[in-house]
N, C-alpha and C positions, 0 to 999 in steps of 0.2 A: 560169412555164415548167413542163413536165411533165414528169417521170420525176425528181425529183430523190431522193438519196439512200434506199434503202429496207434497213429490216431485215438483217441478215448470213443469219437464217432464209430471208428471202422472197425472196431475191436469187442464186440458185446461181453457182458460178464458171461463167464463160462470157466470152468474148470482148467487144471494147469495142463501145459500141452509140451509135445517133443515134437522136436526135428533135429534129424543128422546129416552133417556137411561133412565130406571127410573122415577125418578121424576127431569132429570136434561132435559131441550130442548138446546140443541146451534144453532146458528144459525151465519153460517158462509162467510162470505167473499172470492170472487174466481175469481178473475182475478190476479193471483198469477203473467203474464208477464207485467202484471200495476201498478205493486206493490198494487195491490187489491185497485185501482182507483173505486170510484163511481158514475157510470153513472147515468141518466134520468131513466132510464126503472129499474135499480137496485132499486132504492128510491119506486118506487110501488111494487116492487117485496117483500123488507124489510118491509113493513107496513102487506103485506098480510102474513108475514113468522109470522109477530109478533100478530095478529091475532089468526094465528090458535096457534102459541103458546102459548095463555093466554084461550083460550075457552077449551085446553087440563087442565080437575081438575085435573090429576094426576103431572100436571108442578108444582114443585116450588120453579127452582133456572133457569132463563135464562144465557146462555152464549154466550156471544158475541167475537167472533174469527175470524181469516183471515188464509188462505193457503198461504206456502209459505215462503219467505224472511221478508216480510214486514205485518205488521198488516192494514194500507190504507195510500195511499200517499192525500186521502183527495176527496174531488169534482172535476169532471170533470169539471173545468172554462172554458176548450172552448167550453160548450156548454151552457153556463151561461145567461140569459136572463135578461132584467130587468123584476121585475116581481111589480114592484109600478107602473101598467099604469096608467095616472091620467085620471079620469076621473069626472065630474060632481057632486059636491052631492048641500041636499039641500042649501045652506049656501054660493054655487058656486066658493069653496075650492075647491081643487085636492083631490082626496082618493085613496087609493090601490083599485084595482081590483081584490077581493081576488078569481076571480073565474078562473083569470088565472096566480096562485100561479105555479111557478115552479123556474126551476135555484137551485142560493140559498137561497131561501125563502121556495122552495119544502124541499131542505136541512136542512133548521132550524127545519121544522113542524118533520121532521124523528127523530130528537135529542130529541125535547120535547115529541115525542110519546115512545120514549125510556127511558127518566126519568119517562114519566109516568105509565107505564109497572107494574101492580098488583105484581108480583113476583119482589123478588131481582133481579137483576144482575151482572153477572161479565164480564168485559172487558179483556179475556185474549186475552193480547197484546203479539203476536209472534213475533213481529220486529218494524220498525221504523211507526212512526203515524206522519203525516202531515198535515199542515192546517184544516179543518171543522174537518176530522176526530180525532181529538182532542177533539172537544167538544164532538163527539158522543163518545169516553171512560171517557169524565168527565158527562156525562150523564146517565154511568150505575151505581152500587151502590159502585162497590169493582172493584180495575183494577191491575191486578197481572201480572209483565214484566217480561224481560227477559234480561239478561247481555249484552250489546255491541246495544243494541237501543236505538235510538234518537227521539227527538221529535222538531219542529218547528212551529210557528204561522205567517207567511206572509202577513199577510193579508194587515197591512198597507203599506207592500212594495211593494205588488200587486195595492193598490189603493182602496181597500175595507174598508169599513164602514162593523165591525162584526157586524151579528143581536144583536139585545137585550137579548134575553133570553141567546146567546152563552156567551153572556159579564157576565151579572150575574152569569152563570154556574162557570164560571175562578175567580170572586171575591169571591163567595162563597164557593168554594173548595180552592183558592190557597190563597186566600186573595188579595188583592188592590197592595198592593207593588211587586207581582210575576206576576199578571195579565196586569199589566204596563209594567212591565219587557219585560214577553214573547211577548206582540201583538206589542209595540212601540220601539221594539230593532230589531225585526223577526231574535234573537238568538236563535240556535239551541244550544241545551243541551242536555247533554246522560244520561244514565240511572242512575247513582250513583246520578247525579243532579234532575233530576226526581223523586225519591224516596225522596230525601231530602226536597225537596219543599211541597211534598205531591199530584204530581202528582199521584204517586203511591204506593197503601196500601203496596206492598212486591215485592223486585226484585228476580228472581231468575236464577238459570240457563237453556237454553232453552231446555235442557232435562229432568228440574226438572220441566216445567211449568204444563204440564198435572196433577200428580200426586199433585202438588198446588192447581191448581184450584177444584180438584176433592176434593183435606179436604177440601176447604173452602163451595163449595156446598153442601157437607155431611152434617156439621155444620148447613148449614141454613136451610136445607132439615127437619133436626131433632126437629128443632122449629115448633110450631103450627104456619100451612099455613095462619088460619084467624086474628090473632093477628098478626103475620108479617108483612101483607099487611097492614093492619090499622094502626101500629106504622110506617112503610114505609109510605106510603100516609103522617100522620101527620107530619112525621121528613122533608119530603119535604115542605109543607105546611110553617113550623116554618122556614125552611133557605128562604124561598120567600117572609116573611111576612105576610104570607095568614091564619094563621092557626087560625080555630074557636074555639076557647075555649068551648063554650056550644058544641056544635057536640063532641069535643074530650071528655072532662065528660061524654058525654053519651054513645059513645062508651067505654069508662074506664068500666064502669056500668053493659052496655051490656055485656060486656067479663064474666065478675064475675058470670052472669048469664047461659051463654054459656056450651052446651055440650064438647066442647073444651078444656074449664078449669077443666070439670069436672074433664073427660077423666085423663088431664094432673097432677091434683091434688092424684086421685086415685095411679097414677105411683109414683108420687113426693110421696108419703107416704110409700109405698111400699120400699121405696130404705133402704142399709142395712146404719148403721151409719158409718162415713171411719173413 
């Protein structure tokens, strides 16, 4: 894959950038002297990057990365707004103003558009991940570290109330008793402890990360694209409670019938006996 980590010298801060190799898109983090801080303008800039990377058919493994030292030291909070303005509804209750979503509310909807992402994803993590941006590597599918990074949850000792969905994201990856840990201790943990808990599928070293991330993309590159997405979609569904049973049978069904399986059955018969 190209572009991967460079220099803090060679790399100015600037906004998050694409490149696609193949069938792999990354889509990278670069304000390498912010420790790859995410600002206001960076959050729209990441939805458009994600975007064009899923309307490319040739994508079918994103990769989510940072330049630099640090993989994201998390949201810019001084520039953090409330973004629940109350206003009026019929019932003469307070409601969100969801038309002036921004701060970290902007920040949550980036996280959920990121689990929501057609294609797999991998979170390679180059260095230390802080506050929100924690949720956005438990938000892609696979997240593959590097030796001597840490990670931190702050939130309650900044005074924050984490969104909903980022709370589910940490019960449902880490479980209830790690999720309590990390947000109401805001202990930092390093990487051998990260791995363990299950923040992270594989630790490596950070000159082995590229050459990691690249088998585990090959691997999911080599599965059929449309079955992928659809067992992806469902497996998300099932951790949120949401998943339809009739829809998933009928997609099971659909596959059976699919030029896809043909394809893949044709090959599958073909192979010699080992």
């Amino acid at each position: 894959m190209n572009g991967w980590p460079e220099t803090e010298a060679a790399a100015p801060a600037t906004t998050p950038w694409l490149t696609t190799t193949d069938a792999v898109a990354t889509i990278r983090l670069n304000r390498p002297r912010q420790h790859n801080r995410i600002d206001p303008a960076d959050i729209v800039v990441l939805h458009e990057l994600i975007v064009t990377a899923e309307a490319d058919p040739t994508v079918r493994v994103l990769v989510l990365t940072g330049t630099g030292a640090s993989f994201s030291s998390g949201y810019d909070l001084s520039t953090a707004q409330t973004s629940a303005r109350p206003g009026p509804s019929s019932t003469g209750a307070a409601k969100p103003d969801t038309a002036t979503d921004d701060g970290e509310v902007a920040f949550s909807r980036l996280c959920d558009r990121v689990e929501a992402i057609r294609v797999p994803t991998i979170c390679a993590l180059n260095g230390g991940v802080y506050g929100g941006s924690t949720d956005l590597a438990l938000a892609c599918d696979f997240r593959i570290g590097v030796t001597g990074m840490r990670m931190r949850m702050p939130a309650a000792q900044l005074g924050i109330h984490f969104y909903p969905s980022g709370l589910r994201r940490y019960v449902s990856r880490l479980g209830l008793a790690t999720a309590k840990r990390l947000f109401l201790t805001a202990e930092t943990i390093g990487a051998e402890e990260m791995l363990r808990v299950g923040f992270l599928d594989r630790l490596v070293e950070p000159e082995a990360l590229e050459g990691a991330v690249a088998e585990l993309a090959a691997r999911i590159a080599a599965c059929a694209p449309q079955a992928t997405a659809g067992i992806k979609r469902s497996l998300n569904d099932l951790a949120n409670g949401a998943l339809d049973d009739r829809a998933g049978e009928a997609a099971f069904r659909a596959s059976l019938r699919s030029d896809e399986f043909t394809e893949a059955l044709k090959v599958w018969s073909q192979r010699k006996p080992s």
